[in-house]
PDB file of the backbone (N, CA, C, O) and the ligand in Angstrom, with CONECT records:
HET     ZN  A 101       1
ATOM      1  N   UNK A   1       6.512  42.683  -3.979  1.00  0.00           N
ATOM      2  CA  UNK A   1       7.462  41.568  -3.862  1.00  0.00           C
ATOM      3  C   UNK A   1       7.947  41.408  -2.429  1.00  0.00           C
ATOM      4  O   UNK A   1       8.150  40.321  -1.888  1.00  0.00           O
ATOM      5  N   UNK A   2       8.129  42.733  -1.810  1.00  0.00           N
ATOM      6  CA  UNK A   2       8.512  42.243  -0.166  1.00  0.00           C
ATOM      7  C   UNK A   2       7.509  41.370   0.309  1.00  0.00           C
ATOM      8  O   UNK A   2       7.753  40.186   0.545  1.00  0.00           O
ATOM      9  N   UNK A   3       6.225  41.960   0.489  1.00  0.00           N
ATOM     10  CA  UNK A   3       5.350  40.672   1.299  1.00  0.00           C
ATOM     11  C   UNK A   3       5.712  39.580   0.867  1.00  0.00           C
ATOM     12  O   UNK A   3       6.369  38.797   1.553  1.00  0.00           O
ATOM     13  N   UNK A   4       5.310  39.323  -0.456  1.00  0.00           N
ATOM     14  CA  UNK A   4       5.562  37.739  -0.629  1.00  0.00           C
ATOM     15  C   UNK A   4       6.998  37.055  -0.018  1.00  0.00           C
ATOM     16  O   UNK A   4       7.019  35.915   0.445  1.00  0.00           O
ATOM     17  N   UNK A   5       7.956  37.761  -0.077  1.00  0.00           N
ATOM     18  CA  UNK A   5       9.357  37.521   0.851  1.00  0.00           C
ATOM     19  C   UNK A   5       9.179  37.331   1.950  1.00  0.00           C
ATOM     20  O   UNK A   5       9.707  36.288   2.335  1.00  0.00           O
ATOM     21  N   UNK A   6       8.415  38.124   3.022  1.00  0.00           N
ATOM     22  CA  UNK A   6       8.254  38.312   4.354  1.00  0.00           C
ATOM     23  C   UNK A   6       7.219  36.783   4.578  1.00  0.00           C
ATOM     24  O   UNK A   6       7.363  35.989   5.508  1.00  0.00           O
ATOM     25  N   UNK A   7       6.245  36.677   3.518  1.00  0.00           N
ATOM     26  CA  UNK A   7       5.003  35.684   3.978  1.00  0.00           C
ATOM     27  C   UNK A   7       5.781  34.447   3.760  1.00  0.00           C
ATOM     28  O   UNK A   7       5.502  33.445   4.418  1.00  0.00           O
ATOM     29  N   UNK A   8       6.843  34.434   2.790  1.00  0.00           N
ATOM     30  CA  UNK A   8       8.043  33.148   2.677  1.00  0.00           C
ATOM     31  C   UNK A   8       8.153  32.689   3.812  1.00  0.00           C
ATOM     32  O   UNK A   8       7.688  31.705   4.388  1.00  0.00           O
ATOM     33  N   UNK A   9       9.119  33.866   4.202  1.00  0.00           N
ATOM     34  CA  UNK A   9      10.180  33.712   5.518  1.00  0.00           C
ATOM     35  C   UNK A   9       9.433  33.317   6.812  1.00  0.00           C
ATOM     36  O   UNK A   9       9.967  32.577   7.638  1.00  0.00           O
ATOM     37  N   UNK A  10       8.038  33.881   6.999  1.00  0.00           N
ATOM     38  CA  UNK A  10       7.105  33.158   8.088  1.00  0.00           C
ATOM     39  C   UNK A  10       6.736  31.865   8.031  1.00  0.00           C
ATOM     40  O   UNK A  10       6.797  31.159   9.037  1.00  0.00           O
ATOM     41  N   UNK A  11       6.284  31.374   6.779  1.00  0.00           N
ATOM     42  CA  UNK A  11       5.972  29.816   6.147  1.00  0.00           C
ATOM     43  C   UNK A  11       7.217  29.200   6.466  1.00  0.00           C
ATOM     44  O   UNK A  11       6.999  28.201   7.151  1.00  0.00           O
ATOM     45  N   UNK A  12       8.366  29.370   6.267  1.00  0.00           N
ATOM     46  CA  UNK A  12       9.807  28.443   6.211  1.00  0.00           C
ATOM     47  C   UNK A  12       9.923  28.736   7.375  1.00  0.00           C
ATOM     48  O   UNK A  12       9.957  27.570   7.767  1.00  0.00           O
ATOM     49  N   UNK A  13      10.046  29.515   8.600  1.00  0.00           N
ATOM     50  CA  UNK A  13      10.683  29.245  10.020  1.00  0.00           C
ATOM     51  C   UNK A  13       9.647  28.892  10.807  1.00  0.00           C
ATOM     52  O   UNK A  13       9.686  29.458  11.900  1.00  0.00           O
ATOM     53  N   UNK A  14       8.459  27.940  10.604  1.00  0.00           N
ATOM     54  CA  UNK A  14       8.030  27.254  11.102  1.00  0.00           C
ATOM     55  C   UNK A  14       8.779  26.113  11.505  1.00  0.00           C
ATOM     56  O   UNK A  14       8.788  25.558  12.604  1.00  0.00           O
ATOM     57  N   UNK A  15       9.546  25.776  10.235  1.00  0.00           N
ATOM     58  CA  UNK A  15      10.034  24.476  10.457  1.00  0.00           C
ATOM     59  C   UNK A  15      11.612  25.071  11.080  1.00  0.00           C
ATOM     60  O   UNK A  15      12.221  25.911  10.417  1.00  0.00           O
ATOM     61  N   UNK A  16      12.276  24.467  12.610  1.00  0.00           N
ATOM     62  CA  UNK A  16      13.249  24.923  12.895  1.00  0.00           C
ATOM     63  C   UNK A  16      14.161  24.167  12.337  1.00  0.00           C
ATOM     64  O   UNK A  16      15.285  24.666  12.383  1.00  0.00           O
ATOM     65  N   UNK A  17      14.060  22.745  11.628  1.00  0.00           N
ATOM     66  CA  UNK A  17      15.205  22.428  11.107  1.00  0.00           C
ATOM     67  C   UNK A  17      15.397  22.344  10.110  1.00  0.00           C
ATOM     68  O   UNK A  17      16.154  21.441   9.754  1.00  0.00           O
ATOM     69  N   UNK A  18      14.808  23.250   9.109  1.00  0.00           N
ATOM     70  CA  UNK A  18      14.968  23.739   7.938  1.00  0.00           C
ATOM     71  C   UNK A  18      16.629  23.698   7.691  1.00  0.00           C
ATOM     72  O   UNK A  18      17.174  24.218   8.664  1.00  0.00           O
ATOM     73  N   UNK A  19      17.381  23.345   6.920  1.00  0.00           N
ATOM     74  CA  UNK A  19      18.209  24.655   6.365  1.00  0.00           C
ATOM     75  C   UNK A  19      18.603  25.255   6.164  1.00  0.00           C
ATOM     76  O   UNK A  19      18.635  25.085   4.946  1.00  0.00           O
ATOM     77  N   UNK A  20      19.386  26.566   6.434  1.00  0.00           N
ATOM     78  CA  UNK A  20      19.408  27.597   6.561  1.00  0.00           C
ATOM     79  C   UNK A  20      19.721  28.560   5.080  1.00  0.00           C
ATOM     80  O   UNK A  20      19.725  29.780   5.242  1.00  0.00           O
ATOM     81  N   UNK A  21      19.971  28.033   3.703  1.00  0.00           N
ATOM     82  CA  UNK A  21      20.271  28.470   2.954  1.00  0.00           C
ATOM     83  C   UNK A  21      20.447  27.338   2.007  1.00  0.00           C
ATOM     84  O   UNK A  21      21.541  26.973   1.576  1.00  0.00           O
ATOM     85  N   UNK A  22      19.130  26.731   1.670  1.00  0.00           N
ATOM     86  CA  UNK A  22      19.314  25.155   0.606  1.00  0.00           C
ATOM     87  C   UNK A  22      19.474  26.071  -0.922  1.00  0.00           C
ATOM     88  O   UNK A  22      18.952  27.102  -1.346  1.00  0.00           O
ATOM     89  N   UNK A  23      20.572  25.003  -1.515  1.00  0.00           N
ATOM     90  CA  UNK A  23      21.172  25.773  -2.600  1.00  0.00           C
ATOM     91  C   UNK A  23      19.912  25.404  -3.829  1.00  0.00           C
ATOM     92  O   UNK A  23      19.221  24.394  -3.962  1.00  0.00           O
ATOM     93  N   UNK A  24      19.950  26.323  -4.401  1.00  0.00           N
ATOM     94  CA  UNK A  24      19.163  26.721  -5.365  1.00  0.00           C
ATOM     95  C   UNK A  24      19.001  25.516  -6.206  1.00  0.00           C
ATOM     96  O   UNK A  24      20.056  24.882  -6.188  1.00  0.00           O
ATOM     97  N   UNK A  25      17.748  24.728  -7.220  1.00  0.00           N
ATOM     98  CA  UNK A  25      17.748  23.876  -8.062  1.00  0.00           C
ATOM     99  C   UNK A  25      18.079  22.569  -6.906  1.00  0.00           C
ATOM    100  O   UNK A  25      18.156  21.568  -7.619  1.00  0.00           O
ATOM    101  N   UNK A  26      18.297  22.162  -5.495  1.00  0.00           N
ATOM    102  CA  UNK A  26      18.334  21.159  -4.910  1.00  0.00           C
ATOM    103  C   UNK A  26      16.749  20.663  -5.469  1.00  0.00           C
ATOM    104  O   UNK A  26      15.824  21.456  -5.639  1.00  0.00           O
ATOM    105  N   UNK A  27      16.643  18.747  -5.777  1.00  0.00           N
ATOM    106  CA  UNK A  27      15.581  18.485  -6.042  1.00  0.00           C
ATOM    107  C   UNK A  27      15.073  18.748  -4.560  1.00  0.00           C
ATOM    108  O   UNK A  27      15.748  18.920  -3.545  1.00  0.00           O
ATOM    109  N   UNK A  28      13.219  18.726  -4.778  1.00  0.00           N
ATOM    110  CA  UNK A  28      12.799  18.525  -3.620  1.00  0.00           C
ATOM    111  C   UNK A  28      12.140  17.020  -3.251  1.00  0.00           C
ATOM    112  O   UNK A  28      11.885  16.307  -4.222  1.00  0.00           O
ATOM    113  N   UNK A  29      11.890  16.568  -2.100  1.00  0.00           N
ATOM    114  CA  UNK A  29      11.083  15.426  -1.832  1.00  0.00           C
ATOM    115  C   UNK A  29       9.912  15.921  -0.888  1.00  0.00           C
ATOM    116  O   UNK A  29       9.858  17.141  -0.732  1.00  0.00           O
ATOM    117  N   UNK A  30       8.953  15.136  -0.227  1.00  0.00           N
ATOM    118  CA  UNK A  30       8.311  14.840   0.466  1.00  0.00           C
ATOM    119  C   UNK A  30       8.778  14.291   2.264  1.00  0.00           C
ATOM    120  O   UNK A  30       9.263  13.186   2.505  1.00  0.00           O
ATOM    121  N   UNK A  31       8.655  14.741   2.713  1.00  0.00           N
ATOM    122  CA  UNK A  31       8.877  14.532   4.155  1.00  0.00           C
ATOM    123  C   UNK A  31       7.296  13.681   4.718  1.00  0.00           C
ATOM    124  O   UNK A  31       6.198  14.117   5.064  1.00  0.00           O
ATOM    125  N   UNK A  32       7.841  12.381   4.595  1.00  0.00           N
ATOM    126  CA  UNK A  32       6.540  11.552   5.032  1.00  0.00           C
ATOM    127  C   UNK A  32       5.914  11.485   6.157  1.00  0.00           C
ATOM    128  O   UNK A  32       4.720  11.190   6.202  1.00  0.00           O
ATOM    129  N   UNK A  33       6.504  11.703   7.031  1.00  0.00           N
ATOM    130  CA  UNK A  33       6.332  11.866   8.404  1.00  0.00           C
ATOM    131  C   UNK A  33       4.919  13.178   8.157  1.00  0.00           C
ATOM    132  O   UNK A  33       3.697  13.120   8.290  1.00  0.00           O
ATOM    133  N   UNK A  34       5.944  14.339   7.720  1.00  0.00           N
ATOM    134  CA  UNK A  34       4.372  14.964   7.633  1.00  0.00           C
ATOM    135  C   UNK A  34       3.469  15.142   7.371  1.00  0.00           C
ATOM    136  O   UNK A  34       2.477  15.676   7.868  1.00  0.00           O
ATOM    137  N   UNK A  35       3.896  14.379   5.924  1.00  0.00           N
ATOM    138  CA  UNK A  35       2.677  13.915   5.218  1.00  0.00           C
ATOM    139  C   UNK A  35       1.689  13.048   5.556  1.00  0.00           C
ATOM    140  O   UNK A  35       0.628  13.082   4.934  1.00  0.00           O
ATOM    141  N   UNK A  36       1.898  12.127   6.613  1.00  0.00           N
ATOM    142  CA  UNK A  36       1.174  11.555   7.670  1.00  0.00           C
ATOM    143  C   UNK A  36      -0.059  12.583   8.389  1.00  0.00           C
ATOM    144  O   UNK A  36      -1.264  12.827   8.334  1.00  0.00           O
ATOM    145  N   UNK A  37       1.660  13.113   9.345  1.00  0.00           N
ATOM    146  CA  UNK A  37       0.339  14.144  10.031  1.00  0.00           C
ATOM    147  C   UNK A  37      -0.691  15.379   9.295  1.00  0.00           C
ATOM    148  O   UNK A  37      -1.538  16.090   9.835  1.00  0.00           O
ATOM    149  N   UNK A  38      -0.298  15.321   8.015  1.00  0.00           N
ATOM    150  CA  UNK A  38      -1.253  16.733   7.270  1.00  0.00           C
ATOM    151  C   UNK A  38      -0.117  17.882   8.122  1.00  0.00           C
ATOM    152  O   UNK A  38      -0.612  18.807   8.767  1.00  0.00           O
ATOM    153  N   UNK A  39       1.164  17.742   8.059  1.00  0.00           N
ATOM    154  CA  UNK A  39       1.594  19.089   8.578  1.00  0.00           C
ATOM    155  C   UNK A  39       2.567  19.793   7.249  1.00  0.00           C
ATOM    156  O   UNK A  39       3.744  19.554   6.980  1.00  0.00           O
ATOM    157  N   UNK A  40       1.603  20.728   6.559  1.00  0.00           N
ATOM    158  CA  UNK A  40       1.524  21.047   5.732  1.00  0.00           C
ATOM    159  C   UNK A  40       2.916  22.072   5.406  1.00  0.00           C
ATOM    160  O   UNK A  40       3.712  21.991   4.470  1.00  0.00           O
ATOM    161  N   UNK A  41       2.883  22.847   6.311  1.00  0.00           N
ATOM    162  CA  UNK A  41       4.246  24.014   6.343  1.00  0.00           C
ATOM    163  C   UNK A  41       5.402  23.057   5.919  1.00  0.00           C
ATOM    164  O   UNK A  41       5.926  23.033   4.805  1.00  0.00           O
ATOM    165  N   UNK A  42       5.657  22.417   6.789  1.00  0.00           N
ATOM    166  CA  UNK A  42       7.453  21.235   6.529  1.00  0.00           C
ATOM    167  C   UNK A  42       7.160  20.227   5.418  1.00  0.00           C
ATOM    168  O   UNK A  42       8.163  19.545   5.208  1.00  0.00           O
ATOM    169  N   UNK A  43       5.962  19.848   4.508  1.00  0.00           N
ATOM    170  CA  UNK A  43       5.999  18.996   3.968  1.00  0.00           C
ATOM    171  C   UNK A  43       7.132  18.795   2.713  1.00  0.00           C
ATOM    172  O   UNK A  43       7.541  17.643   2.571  1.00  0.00           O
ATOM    173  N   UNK A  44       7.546  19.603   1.998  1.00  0.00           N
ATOM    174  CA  UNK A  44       8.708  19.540   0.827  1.00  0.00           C
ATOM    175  C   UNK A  44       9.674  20.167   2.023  1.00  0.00           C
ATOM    176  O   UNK A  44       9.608  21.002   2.926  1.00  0.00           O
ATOM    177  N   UNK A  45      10.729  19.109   1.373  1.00  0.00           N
ATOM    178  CA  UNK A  45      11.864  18.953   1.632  1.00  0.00           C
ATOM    179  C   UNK A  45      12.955  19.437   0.570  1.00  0.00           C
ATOM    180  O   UNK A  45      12.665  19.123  -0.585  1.00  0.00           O
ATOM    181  N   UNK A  46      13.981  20.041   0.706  1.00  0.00           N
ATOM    182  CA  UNK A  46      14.988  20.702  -0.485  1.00  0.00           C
ATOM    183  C   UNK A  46      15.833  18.983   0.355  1.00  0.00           C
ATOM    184  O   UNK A  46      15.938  18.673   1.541  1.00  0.00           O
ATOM    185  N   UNK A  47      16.269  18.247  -0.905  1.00  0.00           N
ATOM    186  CA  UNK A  47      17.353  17.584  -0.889  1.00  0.00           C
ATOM    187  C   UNK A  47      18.359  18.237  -0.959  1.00  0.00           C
ATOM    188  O   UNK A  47      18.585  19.171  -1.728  1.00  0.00           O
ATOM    189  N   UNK A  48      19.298  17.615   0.156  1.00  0.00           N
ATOM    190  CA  UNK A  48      20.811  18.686   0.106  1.00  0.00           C
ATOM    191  C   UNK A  48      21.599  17.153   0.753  1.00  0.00           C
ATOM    192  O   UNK A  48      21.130  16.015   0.788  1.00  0.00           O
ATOM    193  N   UNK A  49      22.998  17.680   1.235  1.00  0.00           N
ATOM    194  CA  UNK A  49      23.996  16.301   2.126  1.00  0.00           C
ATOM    195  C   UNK A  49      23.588  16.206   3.074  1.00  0.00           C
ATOM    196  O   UNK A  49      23.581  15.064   3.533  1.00  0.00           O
ATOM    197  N   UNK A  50      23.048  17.252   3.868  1.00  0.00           N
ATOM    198  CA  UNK A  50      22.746  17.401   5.284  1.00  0.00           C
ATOM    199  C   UNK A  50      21.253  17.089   5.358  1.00  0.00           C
ATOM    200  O   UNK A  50      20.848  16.923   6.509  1.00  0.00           O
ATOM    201  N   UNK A  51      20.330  16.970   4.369  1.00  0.00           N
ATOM    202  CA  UNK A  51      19.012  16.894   4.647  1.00  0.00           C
ATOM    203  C   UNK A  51      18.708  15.197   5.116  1.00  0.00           C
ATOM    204  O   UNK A  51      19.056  14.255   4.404  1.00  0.00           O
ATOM    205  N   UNK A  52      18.051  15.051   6.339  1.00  0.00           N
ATOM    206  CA  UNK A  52      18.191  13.697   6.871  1.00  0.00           C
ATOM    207  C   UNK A  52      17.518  12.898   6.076  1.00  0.00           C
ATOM    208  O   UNK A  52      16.630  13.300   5.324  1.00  0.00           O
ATOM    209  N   UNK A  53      18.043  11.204   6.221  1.00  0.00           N
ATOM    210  CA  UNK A  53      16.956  10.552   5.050  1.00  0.00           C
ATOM    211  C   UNK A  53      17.519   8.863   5.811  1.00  0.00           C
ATOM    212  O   UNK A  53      18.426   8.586   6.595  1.00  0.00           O
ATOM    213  N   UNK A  54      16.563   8.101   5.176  1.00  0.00           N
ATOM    214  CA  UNK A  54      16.608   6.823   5.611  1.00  0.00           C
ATOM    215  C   UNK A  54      16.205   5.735   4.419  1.00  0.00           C
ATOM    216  O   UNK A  54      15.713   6.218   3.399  1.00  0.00           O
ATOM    217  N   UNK A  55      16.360   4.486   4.478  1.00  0.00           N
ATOM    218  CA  UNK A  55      16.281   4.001   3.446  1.00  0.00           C
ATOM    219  C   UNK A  55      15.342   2.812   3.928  1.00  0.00           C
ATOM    220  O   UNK A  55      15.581   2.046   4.861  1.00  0.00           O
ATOM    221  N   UNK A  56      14.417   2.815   3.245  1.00  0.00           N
ATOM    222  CA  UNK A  56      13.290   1.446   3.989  1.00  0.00           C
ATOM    223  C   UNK A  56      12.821   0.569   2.693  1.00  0.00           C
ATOM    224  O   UNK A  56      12.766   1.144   1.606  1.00  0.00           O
ATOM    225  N   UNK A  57      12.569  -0.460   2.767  1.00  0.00           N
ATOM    226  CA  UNK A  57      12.287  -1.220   2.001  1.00  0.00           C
ATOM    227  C   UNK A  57      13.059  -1.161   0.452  1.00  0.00           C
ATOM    228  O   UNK A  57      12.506  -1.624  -0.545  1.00  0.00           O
ATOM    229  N   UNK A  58      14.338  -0.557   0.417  1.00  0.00           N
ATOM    230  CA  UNK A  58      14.957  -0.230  -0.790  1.00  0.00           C
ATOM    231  C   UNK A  58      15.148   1.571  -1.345  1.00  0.00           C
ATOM    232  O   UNK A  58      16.028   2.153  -1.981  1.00  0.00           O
ATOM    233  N   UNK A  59      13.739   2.044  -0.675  1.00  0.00           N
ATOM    234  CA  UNK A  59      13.465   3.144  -1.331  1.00  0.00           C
ATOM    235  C   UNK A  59      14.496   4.458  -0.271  1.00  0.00           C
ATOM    236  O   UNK A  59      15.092   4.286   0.792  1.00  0.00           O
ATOM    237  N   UNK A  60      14.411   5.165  -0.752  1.00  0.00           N
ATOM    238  CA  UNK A  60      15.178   6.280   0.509  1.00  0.00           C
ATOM    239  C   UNK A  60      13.812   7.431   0.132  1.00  0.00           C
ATOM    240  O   UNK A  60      12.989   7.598  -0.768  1.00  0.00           O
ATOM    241  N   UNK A  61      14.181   8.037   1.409  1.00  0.00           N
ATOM    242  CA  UNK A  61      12.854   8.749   1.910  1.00  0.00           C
ATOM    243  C   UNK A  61      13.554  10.221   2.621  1.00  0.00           C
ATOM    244  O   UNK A  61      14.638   9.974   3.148  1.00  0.00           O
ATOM    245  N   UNK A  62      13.212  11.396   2.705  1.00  0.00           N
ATOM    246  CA  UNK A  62      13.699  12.013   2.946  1.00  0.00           C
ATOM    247  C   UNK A  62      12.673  12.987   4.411  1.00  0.00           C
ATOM    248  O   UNK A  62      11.449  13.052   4.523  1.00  0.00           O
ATOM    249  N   UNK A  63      13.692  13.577   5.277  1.00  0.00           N
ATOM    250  CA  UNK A  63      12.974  14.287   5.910  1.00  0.00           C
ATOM    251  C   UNK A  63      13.180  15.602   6.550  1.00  0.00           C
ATOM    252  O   UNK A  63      14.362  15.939   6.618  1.00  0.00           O
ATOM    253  N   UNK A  64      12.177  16.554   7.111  1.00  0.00           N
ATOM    254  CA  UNK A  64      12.278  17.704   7.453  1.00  0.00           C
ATOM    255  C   UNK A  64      13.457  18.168   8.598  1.00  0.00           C
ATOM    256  O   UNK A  64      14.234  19.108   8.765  1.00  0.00           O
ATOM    257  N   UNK A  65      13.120  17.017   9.209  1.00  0.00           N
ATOM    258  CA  UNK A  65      13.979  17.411  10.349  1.00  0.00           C
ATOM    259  C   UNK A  65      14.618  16.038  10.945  1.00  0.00           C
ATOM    260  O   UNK A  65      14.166  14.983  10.497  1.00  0.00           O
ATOM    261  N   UNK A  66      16.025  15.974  12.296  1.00  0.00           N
ATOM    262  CA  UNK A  66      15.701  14.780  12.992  1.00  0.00           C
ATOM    263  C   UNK A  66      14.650  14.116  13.723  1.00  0.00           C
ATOM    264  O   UNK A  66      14.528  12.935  14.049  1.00  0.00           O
ATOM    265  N   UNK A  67      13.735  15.373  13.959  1.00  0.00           N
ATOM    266  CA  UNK A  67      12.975  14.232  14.694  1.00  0.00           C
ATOM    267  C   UNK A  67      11.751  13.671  13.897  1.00  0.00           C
ATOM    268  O   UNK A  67      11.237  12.648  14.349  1.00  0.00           O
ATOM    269  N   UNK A  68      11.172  14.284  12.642  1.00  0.00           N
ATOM    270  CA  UNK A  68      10.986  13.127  11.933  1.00  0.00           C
ATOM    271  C   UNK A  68      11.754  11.783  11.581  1.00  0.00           C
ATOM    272  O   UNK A  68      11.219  10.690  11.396  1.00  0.00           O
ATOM    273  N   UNK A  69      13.247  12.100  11.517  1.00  0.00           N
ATOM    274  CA  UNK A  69      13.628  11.031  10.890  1.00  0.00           C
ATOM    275  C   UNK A  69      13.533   9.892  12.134  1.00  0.00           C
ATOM    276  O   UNK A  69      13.470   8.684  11.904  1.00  0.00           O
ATOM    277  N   UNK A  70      13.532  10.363  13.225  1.00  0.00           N
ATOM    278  CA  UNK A  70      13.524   9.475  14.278  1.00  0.00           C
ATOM    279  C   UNK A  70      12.202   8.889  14.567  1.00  0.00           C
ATOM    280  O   UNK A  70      12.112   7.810  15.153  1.00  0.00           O
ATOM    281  N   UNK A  71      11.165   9.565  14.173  1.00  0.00           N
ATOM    282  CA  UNK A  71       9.551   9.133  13.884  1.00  0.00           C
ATOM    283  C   UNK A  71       9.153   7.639  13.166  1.00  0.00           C
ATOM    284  O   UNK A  71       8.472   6.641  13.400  1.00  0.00           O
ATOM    285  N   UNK A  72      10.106   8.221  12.073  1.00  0.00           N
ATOM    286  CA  UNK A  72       9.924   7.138  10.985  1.00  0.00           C
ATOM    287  C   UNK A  72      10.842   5.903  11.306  1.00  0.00           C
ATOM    288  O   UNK A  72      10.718   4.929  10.564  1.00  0.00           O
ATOM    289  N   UNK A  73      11.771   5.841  12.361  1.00  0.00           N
ATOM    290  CA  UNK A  73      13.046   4.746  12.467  1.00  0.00           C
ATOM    291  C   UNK A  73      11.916   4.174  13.417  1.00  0.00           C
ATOM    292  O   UNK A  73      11.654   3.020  13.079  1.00  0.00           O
ATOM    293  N   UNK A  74      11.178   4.591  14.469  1.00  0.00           N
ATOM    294  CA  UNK A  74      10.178   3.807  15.228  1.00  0.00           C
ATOM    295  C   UNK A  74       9.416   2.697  14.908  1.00  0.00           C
ATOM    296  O   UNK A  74       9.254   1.590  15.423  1.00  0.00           O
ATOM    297  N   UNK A  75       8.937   3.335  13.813  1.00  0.00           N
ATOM    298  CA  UNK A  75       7.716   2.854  12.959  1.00  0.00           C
ATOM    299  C   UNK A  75       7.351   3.222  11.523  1.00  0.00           C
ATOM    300  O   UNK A  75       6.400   3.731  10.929  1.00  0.00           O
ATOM    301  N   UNK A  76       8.639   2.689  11.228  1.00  0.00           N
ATOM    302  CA  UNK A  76       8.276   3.452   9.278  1.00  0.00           C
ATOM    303  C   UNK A  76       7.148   2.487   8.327  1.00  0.00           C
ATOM    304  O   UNK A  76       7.061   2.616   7.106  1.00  0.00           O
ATOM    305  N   UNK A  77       6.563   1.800   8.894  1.00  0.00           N
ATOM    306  CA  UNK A  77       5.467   1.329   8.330  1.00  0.00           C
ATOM    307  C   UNK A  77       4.321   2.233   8.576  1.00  0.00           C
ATOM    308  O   UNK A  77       3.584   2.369   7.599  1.00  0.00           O
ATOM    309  N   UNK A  78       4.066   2.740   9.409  1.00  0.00           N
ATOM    310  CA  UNK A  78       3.260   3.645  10.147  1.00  0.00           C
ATOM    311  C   UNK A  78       2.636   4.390   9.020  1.00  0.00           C
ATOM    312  O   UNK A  78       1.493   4.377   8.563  1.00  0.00           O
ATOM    313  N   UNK A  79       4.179   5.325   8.567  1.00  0.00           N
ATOM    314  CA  UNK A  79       4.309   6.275   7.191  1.00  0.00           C
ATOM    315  C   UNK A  79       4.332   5.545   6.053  1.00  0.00           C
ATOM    316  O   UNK A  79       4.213   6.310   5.096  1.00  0.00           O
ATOM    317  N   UNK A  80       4.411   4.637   5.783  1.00  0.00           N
ATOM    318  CA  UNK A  80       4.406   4.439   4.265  1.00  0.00           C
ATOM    319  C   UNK A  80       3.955   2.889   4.591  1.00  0.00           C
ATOM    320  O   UNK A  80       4.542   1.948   5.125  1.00  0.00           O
ATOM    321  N   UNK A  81       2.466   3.078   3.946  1.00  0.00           N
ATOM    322  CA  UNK A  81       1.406   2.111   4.574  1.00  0.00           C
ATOM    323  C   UNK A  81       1.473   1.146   2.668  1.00  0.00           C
ATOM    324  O   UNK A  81       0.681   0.213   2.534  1.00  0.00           O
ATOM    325  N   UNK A  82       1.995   1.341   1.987  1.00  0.00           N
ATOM    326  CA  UNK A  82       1.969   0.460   0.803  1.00  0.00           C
ATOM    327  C   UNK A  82       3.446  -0.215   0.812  1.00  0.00           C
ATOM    328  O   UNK A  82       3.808  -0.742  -0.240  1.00  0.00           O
ATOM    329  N   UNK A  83       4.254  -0.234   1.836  1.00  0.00           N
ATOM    330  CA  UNK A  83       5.926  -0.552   1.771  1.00  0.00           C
ATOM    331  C   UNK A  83       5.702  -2.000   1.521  1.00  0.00           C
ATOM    332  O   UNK A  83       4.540  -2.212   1.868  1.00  0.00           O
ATOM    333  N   UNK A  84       6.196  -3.012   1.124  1.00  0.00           N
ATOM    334  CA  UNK A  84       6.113  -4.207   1.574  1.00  0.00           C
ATOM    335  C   UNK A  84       4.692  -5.115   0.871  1.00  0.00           C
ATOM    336  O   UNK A  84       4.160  -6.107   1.368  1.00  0.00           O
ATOM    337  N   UNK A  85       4.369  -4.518  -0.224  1.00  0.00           N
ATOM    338  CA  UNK A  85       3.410  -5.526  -0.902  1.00  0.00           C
ATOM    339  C   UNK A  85       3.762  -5.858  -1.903  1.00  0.00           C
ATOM    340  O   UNK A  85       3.095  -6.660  -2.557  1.00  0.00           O
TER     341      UNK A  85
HETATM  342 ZN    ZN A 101       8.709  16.261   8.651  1.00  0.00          ZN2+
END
């Protein structure tokens, strides 16, 4: 059981703006931005108050970090290539 703890804790501090302690049972989402790039480590997102998010075409969207969310304020068509039909 430690490894699998330790191989956690390497997988999750990839992403530095993780979190630091998302409460247990938070739903999760998709972080589109990475899902774009195939960047697989940050892709689920723990919904929390603090987890950044934006709202485009009606829908709200959630993300890993600010500077995804600032990715997607550029060009959120970019990421979500079915918005708007
Ligand atoms: Zn992301």
């Amino acid at each position: 059981m430690r490894i699998l703890a330790l191989a956690f804790i390497v997988i999750t501090s990839g992403c530095a703006s993780m979190p630091p302690s998302p409460p247990p049972g938070s739903p999760v989402q998709q972080c589109c931005v990475c899902k774009h790039r195939r960047d697989f480590a940050c892709l689920n997102v723990r919904v929390t108050p603090a987890t950044p998010r934006a709202v485009y075409e009606g829908r709200p969207y959630y993300f890993c970090g600010e500077s995804c969310l600032c990715e997607f304020q550029k060009n959120a068509r970019r990421f979500v290539p079915d918005a708007g039909r």
